[in-house]
N, C-alpha and C positions, 0 to 999 in steps of 0.2 A: 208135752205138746204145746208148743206157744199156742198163744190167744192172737185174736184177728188182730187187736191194733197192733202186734207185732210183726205180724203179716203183712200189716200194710205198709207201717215201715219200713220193714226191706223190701220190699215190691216197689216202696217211694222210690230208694236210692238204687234200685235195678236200674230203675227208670230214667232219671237222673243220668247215669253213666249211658246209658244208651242213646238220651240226646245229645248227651255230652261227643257220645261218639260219631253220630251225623252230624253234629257241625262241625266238628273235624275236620270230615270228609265231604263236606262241603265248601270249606274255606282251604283246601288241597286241590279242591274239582275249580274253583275259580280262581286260584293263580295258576293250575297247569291251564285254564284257558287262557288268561291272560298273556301267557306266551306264546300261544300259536295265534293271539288276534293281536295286532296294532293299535292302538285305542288314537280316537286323532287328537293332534297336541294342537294350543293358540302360543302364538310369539309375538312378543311384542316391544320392538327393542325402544330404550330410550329417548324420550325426544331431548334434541339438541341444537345447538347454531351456533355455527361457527361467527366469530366476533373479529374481523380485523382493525389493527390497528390505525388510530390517524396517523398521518405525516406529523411531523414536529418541522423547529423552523431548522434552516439550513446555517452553520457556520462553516466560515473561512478564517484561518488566521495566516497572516504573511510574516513573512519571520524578521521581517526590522532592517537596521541597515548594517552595513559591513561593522565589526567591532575588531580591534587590536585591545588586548590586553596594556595596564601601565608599566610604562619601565618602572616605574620605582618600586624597588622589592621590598616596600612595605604594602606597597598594594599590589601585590602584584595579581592578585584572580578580580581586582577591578576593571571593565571591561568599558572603554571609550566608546565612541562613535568614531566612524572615518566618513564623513561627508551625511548626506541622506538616500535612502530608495525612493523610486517612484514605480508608484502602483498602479493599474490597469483592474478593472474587473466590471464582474455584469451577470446579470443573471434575470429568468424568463421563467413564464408559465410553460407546465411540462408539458401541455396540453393545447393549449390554445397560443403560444408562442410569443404571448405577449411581454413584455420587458414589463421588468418589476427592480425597483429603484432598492439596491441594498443598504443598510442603516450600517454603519462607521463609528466603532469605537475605538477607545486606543487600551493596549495593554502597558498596566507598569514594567516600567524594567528595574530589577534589582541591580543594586552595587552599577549603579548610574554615575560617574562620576563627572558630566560634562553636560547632562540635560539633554543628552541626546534624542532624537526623534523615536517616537515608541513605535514599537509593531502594531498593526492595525486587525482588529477584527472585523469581518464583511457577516452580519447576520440578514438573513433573509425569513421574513415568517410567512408560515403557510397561507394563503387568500383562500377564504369565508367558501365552504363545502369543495374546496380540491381534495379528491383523494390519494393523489399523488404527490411527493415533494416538488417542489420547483428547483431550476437546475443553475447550479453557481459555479461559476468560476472566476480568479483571480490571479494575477503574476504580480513579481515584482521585479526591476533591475536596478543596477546602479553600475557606475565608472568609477573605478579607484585607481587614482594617479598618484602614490605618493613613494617617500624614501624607501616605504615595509612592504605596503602593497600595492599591487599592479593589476590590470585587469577587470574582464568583466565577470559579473554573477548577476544568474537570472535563477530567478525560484517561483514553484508554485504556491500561492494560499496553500496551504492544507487543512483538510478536516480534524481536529484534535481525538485522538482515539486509546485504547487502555493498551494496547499492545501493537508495538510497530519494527522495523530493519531498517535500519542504515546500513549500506554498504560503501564505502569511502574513506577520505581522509588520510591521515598517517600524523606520527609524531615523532619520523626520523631529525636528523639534524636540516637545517634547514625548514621544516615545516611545521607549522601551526594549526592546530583545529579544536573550535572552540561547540561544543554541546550546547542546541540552543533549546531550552524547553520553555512551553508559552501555555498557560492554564487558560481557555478562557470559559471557562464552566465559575459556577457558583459554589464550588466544594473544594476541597481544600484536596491537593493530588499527590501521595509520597509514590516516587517513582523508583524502580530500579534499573539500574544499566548494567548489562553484560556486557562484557569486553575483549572479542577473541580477537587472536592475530595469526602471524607466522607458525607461532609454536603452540595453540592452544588457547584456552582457556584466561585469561590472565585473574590474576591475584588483584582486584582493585579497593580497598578500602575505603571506603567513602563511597562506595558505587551506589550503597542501597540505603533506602531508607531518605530520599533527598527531597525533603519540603519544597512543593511550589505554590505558594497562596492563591487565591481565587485571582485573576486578570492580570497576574504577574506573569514575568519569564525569567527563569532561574539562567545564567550561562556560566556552564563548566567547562573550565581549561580538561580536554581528553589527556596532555600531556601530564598535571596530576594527578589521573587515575592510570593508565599504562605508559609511561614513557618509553622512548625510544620504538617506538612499535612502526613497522612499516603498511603494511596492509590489514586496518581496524577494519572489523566486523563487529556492529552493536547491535542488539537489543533492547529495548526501551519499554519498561511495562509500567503500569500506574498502578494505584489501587485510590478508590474516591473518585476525585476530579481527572477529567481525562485531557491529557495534552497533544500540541503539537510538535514535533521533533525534526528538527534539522543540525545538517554539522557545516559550518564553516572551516573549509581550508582553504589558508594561504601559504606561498612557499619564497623564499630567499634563494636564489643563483648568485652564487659568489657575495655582490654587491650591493645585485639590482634585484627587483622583483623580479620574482618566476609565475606570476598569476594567483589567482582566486576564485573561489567555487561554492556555493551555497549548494550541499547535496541535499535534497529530499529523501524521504522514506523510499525502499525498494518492495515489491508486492512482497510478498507472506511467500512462507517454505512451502516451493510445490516442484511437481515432476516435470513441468513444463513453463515455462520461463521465456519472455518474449523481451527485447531491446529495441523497441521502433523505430529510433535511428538511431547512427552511429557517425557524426563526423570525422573523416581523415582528412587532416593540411598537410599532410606529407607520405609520400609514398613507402611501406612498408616495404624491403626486398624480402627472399626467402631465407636469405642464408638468417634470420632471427632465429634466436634458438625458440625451442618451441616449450619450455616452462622455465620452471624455478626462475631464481634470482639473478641469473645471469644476465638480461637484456636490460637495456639504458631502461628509466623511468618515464622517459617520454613515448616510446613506444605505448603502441597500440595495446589495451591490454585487458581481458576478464578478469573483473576479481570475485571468484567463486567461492563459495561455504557451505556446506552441509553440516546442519544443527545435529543431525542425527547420531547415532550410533553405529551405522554399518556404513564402509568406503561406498561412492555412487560413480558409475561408468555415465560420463556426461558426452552426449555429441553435440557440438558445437559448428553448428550451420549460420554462414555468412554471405545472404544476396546482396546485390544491386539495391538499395531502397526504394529505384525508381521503376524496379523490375527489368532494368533494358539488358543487365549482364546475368550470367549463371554466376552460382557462389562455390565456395568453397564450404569442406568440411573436414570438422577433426574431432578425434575423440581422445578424450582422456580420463583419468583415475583420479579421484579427488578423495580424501584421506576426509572421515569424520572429525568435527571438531576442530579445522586448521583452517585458515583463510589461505587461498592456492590463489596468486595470478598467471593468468594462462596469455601470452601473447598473443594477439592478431596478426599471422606474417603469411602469405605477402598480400597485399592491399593496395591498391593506385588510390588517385586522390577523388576524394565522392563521398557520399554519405550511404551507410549503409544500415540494414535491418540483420537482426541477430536473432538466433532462434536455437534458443538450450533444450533440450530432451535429455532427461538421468531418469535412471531405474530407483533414483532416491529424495527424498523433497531437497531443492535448494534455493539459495539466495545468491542475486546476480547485478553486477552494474559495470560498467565499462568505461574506459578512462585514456582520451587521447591529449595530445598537446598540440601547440605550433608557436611557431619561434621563427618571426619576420622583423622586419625594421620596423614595424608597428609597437616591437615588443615579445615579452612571452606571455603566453597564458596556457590554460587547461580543460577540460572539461572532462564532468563524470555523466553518465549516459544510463539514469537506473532501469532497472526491468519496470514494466506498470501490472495491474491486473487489467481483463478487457471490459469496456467500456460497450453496454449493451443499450439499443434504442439509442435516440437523440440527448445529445451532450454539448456542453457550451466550452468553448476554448476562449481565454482572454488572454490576449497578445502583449504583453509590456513589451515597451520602448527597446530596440537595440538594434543591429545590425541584419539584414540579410534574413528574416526570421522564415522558418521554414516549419511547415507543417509534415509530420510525416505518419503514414498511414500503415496498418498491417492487419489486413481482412482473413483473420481465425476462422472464419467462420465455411460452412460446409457451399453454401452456394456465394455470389455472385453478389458485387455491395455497388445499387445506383443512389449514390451520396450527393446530396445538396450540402454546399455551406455558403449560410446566410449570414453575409456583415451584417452589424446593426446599421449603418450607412451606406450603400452599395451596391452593386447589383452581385443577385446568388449566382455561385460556381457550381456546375452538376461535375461531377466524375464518377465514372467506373472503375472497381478493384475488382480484379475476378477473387473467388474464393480460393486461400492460400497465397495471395500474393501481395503486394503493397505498392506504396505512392508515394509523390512529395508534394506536397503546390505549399507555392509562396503565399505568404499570408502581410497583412499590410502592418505595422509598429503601432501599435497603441488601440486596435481595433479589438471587436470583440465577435464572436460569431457561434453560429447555431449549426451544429454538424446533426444532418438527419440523412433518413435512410438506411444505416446500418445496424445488424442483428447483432455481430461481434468484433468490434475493434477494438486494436492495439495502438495510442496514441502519446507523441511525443514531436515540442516545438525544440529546437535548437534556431544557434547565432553563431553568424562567425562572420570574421571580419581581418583586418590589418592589425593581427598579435592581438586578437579578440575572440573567446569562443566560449560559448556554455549553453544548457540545455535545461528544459525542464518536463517531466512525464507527465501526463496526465489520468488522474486515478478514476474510480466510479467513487460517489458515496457510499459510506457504508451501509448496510442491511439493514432494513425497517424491522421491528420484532415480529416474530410470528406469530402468527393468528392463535387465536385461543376460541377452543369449543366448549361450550356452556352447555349442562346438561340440566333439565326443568324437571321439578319432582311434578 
């Protein structure tokens, strides 16, 4: 028979297991409540503030004056001067509309062989608490009368940026186009140039990898890197310092000059694709065929691209630019990876607006001629992006200079444009349609009113014609949210 303390011993650990087994059943009995009750929750998310950025100042660079490469085939990628350009430009608070005086530098030019006049930088800095850039623009022109070349070229400032399209040019026989790139950042820019044509892709050695030092301009002969190409399509990308890119062509007719062109950048690969104006000196009939290589080079003509990888179904819409006529349309198949020009036929004589739609991104610029006792000349006519809010246009020197308009946007555009000297012009553009008005040779002016336009000055004259588009600046960085512990 045990003795008590053994008794109570196991009487302890009876014990023991039995509380042990109500709170068991206790901590069973308050999670099965826990599920039939909600308990209330606190939330409390992050504090944060969104931080945007300031403005920075504004650059312009203009791309310098007409250059011919030297006969002599020892030097032959040293690149002359022909004459000089003269530059126009201006620029205003975004806000209060007050002009503001842009500061003028000059870029070096590489492989200078003659001291020629350097391209100009147009910097503008932001004034003390503006939270918006101020708004700049620039042209340039020049007249070339001699044995090589002929004609006029008008070009915009452009903004220098890491990645850009040219649509233009050629290095068939008879034609010359020289790669203008211009650094004017403080970093040192290796650039790459793609180089597609007729048949693709080209093979260019020497394309990549091509040093432009800080305030220089590097100029490459295009015939060095694709020769014999008729309809070049480039690409222009930087890494570092970011530049500005244009191409220079000029052409030989038999003898005598066939004209000159300074093309600027054309907008970035998209589905939709706008040509603000489009000058015709001569009337286009129907019987032109309607692609390939078969029509004269003077004809009217798109030269279209798609970067992509799958063919794009392009409609190609051509009004009135002054809206008084209906336009035509046409569609066509544009092959990935091949530069297509597509002619403009038929066409009377006028200046017109162009309006691409593809199911595929592309790149687009348009290219007419005229051939009078004046001479011959050319013009390339690139696509722009649209130009939103108030923007400034600066007129350089030349012929006949025309402003012309094309109102994207979904309603109705009542536009002011204010000379710096003058009394303001008001017009109406209904929405989807577009305008011309004359603008005056060396002036500068404040276009307001409009949510979305499509903008581009052209000139023409007696065996005189060329054009230049007008871009937005590019995108401020985006805002940055800050989270506080």
């Amino acid at each position: 028979m045990p003795d008590k303390s053994q008794l109570a011993r196991i009487g302890g650990r009876a014990g023991r297991g039995v509380l042990g087994l109500v709170g068991i059943a206790v901590v069973v009995a308050t999670l099965g409540a826990a599920t039939l009750v909600t308990l209330p929750t606190i939330e409390r998310g992050p504090q944060s503030s969104e931080i945007l950025p300031l403005p920075s100042e504004q650059q312009r660079v203009c791309p310098g004056p007409l250059l011919t490469l030297a006969e002599d085939s020892t030097q032959a990628q040293s690149a002359s001067s022909v004459g000089a350009a003269s530059a126009v430009y201006g620029a205003v608070d975004a806000v209060s509309l007050e002009q503001i005086r842009p500061q003028v530098t000059e870029i070096t030019a590489v492989d200078d062989s003659n001291g020629r006049q350097p391209p100009l930088v147009l910097t503008v800095p932001v004034q003390n608490g503006a939270t918006v850039p101020p708004l700049v623009a620039g042209s340039q022109s020049q007249v070339a009368a001699t044995d090589t070349i002929g004609g006029l070229a008008v070009a915009a400032c452009a903004e220098a940026v890491s990645d850009s399209w040219i649509v233009g040019g050629s290095t068939d026989i008879g034609s010359t186009s020289l790669l203008l790139l211009s650094n004017p950042t403080p970093v040192l820019a290796t650039v790459d140039v793609m180089v597609f044509g007729e048949s693709g892709l080209v093979d260019a050695p020497g394309a990549t990898g091509i040093l432009v030092q800080p305030g220089e301009q590097r100029v490459i002969s295009l015939a060095g890197l694709a020769p014999n190409l008729k309809s070049p399509v480039l690409q222009v990308s930087s890494r570092g310092g970011q530049v500005a890119a244009s191409l220079e062509q000029s052409r030989i007719q038999g003898i005598e000059p066939g004209g000159v062109e300074i093309v600027g950048v054309t907008a970035t690969p998209a589905t939709n694709q706008i040509i603000a104006g489009v000058r015709v000196m001569a009337a286009v009939s129907a019987e032109t065929v309607t692609t390939g290589e078969g029509f004269n080079a003077d004809t009217p003509s798109i030269r279209v691209f798609v970067p992509g990888s799958s063919a794009a179904t392009v409609q190609i819409g051509v009004t009135s630019a002054d809206g008084s006529t209906e336009g035509t349309s046409t569609q066509v198949d544009v092959e990935p990876g091949i530069a297509t020009e597509i002619p403009l036929a038929p066409l009377a004589v006028g200046s017109f607006s162009v309006h691409l739609r593809s199911d595929e991104p592309i790149v687009a610029a348009a290219r007419t001629a005229t051939d009078s006792a004046g001479g011959k000349d050319f013009g390339w006519f690139s696509a722009s992006a649209p130009l939103v809010g108030s923007f400034t246009v600066a007129v350089a020197a030349g012929p006949s200079p025309t402003l012309h308009l094309v109102n994207g946007g979904a309603e109705d555009a009542a536009l002011t444009l204010t000379p710096t000297q003058g009394t303001p012009v008001d017009l109406q553009i209904d929405a989807g349609s577009s305008a011309t008005v004359p603008v005056s040779s060396g002036a500068t002016y404040v276009v307001s009113g409009g949510l979305k336009l499509w903008a581009l000055v052209d000139y023409s004259g007696d065996g005189v014609l060329s054009s230049f588009a007008l871009n937005p600046p590019g995108p401020l960085a985006s805002s940055i949210r800050v989270y506080t512990h």
